[in-house]
C-alpha positions as CSV (number, residue, x, y, z in Angstrom):
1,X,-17.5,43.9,53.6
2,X,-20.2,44.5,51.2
3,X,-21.7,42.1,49.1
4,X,-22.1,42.6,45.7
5,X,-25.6,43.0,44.3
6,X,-27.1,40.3,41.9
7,X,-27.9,41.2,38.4
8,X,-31.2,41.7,37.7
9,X,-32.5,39.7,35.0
10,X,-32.8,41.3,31.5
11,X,-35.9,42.3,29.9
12,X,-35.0,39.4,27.6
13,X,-34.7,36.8,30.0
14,X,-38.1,37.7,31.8
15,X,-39.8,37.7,28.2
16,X,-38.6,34.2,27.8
17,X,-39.5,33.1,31.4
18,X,-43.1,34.6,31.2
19,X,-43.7,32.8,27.4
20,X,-42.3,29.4,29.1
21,X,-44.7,30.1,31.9
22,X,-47.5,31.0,29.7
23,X,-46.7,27.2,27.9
24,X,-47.1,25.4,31.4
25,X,-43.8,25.2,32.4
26,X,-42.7,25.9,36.3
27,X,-39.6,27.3,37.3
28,X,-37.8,23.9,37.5
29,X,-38.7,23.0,34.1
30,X,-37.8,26.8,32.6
31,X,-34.2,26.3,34.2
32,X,-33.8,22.9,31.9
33,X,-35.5,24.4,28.9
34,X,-33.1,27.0,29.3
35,X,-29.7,25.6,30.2
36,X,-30.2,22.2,27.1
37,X,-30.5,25.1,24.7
38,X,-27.5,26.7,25.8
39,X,-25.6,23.7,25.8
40,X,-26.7,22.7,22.0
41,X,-25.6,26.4,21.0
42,X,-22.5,26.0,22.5
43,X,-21.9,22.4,20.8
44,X,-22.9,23.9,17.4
45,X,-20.6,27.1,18.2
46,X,-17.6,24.2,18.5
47,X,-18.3,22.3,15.5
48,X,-18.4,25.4,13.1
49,X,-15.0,26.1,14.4
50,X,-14.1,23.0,14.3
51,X,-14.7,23.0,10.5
52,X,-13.3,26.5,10.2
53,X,-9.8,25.3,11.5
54,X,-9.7,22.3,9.3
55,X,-10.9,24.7,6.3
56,X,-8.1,26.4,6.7
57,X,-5.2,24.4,7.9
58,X,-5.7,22.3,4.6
59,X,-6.2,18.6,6.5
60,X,-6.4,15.4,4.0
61,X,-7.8,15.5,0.9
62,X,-9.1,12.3,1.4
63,X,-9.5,10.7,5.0
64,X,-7.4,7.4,5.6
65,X,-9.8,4.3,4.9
66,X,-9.4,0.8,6.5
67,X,-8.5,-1.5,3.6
68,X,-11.4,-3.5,2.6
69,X,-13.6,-1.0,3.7
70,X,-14.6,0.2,0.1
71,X,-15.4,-1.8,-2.7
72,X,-12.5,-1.6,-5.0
73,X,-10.9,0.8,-2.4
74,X,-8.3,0.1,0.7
75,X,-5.1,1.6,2.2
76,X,-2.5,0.5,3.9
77,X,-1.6,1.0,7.7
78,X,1.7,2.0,7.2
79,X,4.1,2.3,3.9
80,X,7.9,2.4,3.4
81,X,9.9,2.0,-0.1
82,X,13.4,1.6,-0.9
83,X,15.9,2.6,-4.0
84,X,16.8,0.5,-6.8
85,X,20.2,-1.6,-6.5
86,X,23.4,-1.2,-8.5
87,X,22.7,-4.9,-10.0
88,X,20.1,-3.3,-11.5
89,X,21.6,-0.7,-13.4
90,X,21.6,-2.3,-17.6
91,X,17.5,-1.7,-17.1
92,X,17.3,1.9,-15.7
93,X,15.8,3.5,-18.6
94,X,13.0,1.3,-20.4
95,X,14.9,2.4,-24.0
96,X,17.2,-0.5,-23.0
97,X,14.6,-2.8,-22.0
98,X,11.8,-2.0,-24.8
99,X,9.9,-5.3,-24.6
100,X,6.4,-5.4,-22.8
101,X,5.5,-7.2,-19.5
102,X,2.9,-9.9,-19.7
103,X,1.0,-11.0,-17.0
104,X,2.5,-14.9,-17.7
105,X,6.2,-13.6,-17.1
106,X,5.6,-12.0,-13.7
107,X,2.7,-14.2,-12.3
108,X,3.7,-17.4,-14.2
109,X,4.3,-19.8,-11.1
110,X,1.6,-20.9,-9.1
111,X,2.9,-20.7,-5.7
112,X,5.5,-18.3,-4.3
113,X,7.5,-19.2,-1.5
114,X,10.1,-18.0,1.3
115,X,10.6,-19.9,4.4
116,X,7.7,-21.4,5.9
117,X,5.2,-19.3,4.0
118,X,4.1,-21.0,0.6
119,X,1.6,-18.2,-1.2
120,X,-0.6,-19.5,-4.5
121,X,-2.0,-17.4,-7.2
122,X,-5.5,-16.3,-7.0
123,X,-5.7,-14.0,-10.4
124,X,-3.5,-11.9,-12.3
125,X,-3.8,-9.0,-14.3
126,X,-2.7,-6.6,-16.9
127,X,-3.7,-3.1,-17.4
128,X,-2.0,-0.8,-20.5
129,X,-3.6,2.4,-18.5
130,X,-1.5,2.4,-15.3
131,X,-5.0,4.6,-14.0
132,X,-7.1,1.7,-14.1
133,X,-4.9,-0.3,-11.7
134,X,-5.0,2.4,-8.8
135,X,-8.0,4.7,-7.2
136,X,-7.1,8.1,-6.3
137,X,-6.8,10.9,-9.1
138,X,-3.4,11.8,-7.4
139,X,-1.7,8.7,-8.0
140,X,-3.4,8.5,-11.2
141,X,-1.4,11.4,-12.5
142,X,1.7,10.9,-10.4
143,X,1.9,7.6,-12.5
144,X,1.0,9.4,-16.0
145,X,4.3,11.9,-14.8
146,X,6.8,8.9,-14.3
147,X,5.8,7.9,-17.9
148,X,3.8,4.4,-16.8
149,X,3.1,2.2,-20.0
150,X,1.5,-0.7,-18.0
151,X,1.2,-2.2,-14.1
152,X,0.6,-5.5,-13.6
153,X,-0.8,-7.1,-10.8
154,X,-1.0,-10.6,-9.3
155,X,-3.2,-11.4,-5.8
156,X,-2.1,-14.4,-3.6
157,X,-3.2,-16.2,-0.5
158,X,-1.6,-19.0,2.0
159,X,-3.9,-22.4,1.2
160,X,-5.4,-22.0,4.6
161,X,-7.2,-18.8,4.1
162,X,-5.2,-16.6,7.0
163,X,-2.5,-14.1,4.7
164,X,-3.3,-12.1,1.6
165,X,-1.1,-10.6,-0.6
166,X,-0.7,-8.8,-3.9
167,X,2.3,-7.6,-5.6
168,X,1.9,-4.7,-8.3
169,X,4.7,-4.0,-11.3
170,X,4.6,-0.4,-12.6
171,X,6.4,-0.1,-16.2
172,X,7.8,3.3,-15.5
173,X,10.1,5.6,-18.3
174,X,13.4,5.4,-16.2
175,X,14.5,4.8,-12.7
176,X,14.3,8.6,-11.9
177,X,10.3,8.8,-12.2
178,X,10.4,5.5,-9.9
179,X,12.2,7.2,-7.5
180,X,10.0,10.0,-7.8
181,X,7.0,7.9,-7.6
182,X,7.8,5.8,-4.8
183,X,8.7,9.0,-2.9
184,X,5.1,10.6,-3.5
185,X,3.7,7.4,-2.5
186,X,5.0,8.3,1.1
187,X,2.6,10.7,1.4
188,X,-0.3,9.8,-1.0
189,X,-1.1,6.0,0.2
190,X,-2.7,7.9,2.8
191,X,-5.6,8.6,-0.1
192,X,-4.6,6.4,-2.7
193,X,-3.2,3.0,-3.5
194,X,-3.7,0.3,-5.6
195,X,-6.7,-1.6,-6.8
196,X,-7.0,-4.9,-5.1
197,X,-7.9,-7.9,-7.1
198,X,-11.3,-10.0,-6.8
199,X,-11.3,-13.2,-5.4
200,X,-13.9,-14.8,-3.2
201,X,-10.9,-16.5,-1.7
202,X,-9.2,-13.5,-0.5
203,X,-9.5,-10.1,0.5
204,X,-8.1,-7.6,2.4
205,X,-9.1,-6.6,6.0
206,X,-8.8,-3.7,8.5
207,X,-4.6,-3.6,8.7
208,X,-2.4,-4.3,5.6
209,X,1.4,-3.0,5.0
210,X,2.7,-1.5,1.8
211,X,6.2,-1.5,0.6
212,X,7.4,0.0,-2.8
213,X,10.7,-1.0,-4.7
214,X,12.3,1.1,-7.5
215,X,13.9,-1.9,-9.7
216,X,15.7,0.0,-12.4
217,X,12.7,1.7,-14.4
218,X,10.3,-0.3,-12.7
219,X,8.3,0.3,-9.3
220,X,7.3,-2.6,-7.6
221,X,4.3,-2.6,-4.6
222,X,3.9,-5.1,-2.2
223,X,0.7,-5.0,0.3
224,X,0.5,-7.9,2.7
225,X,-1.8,-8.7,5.5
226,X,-4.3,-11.2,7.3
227,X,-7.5,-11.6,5.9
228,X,-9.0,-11.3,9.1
229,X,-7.8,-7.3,9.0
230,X,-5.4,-8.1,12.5
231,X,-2.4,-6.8,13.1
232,X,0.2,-9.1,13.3
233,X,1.2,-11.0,16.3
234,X,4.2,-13.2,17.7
235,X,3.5,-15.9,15.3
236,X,3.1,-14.0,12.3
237,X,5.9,-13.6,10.4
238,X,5.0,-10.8,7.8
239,X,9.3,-10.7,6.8
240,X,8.7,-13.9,5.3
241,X,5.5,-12.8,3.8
242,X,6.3,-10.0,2.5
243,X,9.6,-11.8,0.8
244,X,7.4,-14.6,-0.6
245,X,5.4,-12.2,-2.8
246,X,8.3,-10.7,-3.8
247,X,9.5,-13.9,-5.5
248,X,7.4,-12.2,-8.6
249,X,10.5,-9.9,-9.0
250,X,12.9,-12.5,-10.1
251,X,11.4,-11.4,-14.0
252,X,12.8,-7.6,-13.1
253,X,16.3,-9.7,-12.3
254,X,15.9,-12.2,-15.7
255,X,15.3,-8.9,-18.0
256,X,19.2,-7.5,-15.9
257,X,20.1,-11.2,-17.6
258,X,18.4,-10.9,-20.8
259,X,20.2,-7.1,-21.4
260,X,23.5,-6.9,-20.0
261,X,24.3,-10.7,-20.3
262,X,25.5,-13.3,-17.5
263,X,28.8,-11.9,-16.5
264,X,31.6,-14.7,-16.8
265,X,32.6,-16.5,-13.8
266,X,36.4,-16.1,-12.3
267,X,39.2,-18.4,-13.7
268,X,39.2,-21.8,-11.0
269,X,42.1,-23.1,-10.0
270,X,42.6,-26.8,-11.5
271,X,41.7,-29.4,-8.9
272,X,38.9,-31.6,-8.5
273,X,36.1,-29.0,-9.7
274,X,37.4,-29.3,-12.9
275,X,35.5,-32.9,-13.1
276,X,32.4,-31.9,-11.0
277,X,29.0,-32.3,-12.6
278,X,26.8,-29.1,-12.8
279,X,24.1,-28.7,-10.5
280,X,20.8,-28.9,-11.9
281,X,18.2,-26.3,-11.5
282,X,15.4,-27.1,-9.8
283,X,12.4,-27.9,-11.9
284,X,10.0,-25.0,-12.6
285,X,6.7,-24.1,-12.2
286,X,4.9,-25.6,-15.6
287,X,3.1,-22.6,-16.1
288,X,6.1,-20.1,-15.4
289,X,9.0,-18.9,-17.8
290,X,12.0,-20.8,-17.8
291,X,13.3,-20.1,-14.4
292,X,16.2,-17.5,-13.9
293,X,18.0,-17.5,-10.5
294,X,18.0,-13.9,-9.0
295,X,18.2,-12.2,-5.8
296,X,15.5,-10.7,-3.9
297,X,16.0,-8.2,-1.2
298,X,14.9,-7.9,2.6
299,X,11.7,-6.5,3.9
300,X,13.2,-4.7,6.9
301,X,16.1,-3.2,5.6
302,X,17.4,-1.2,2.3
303,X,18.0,-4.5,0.0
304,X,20.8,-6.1,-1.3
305,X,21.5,-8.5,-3.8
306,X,22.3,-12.0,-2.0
307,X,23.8,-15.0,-4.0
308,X,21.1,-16.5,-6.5
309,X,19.1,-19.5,-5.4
């Protein structure tokens, strides 16, 4: 068998080895010079066509930031919404339900609870340009195409510092352009979401969740987390968390009231409810509007209307 012959070096090569030589360097030293070059060309080579590929594949527009990461900026770790109820139907176009939300009818009560969770308010706010409650130029139009006159935002915490949570209320033209919004939102909180309120008490960390519900022509945003930025664990029960904020909907359920009426209760046989005394409501927060029983859905399935509280 014949062995193949070895290349001879190129004229190029032996240039470069006689101006390495000519700078001190011996043959060991040349063969380092020569192969660290080679290997930074080759790394360059792969990051141009790295940023080829993503030129033209089209990836974000905006990479995914960690909530909290940003002043005024943050996005949840995941995001799932769900579509208005039939209870809600006498308010799914805002011609029927004209009059404008206030900060003080939403975010009235101090504390919000469900189950062992107990949240209290931290601020509130109101913002006529739906814009300047979000960051993101897409979601800043998507809400300027579902016709939002106002959003309006209260921030809450447990009294011992460990859960945050904020719940947003879009004022939205009818129940279409929530559902339409709160299907964009699928794909945009990946760039954009909603501007978190200030408090020194409270803020959001690395991991949050979002949730969106269309409630006849309004959207409403829940984003729950630890302040720490953990995921959740065994003991943290982010169900009840994420239902405790969204005690804030029961004004969507007193404007169904305040439209279509309280629908008449079913003829009782006589007996002794006849003589039973009415049950009081429970007393209200001092600061909230005069409470209105309604129903609020679950976290971790399409909601329903259970009985009033």
């Amino acid at each position: 068998m014949t062995k193949r012959k070895r290349r001879s070096s190129t004229p190029a090569e032996g240039r470069t080895g006689a101006a390495l030589a000519e700078l001190g360097l011996d043959d060991r030293q040349q063969r380092v010079f020569v192969w660290s070059v080679t290997a930074v060309g080759v790394l360059a080579i792969a990051l141009v066509l790295t940023l080829v590929v993503n030129a033209i594949g089209g990836g974000q527009s905006q990479p995914a930031q960690a909530s909290g990461e940003v002043s005024g900026e943050g996005l949840p770790a995941s995001f799932q919404s769900w579509p208005s109820l039939k209870e809600l139907a006498p308010i799914a176009d805002r011609k029927a339900d004209t009059a404008a939300l206030t900060v003080q009818e939403v975010f009235g009560a101090r504390t919000l609870t469900a189950g062992k969770v107990t949240l209290r308010r931290l601020a509130g706010r109101l913002d006529q340009a739906c814009a300047g409650a979000v960051w993101g130029a897409d979601l800043a139009e998507a809400l300027a195409e579902a016709g939002c006159g106002q959003a309006v935002r209260g921030l809450y915490a447990t009294a011992d510092g460990v859960y945050v949570a904020q719940y947003t209320l879009f004022n939205l033209a009818d129940v279409a352009a929530a559902e339409s919004l709160a299907k964009s939102l699928a794909s945009l909180y990946r760039g954009a979401w909603v501007q978190p309120l200030e408090s020194p008490r409270a803020k959001f960390g690395a991991y949050s969740e979002g949730n969106a519900y269309v409630l006849g022509h309004y959207l409403g945003v829940a984003w729950i987390g630890r302040a720490d930025g953990a995921e959740p664990g065994e003991k943290d029960d982010f169900i009840m968390l994420g239902l405790a904020v969204r005690e804030a909907e029961k004004a969507v359920f007193r404007r169904v009231v305040k439209v279509a009426g309280v629908p008449s209760d079913p003829a009782q046989p006589p007996g002794p409810a006849d003589t039973a005394q009415p049950s009081e409501e429970p007393p209200s927060d001092p600061g909230a509007s005069p409470a209105v029983s309604a129903p609020v859905a679950s976290t971790s399935a399409q909601p329903s209307a259970p009985a009033a509280r």
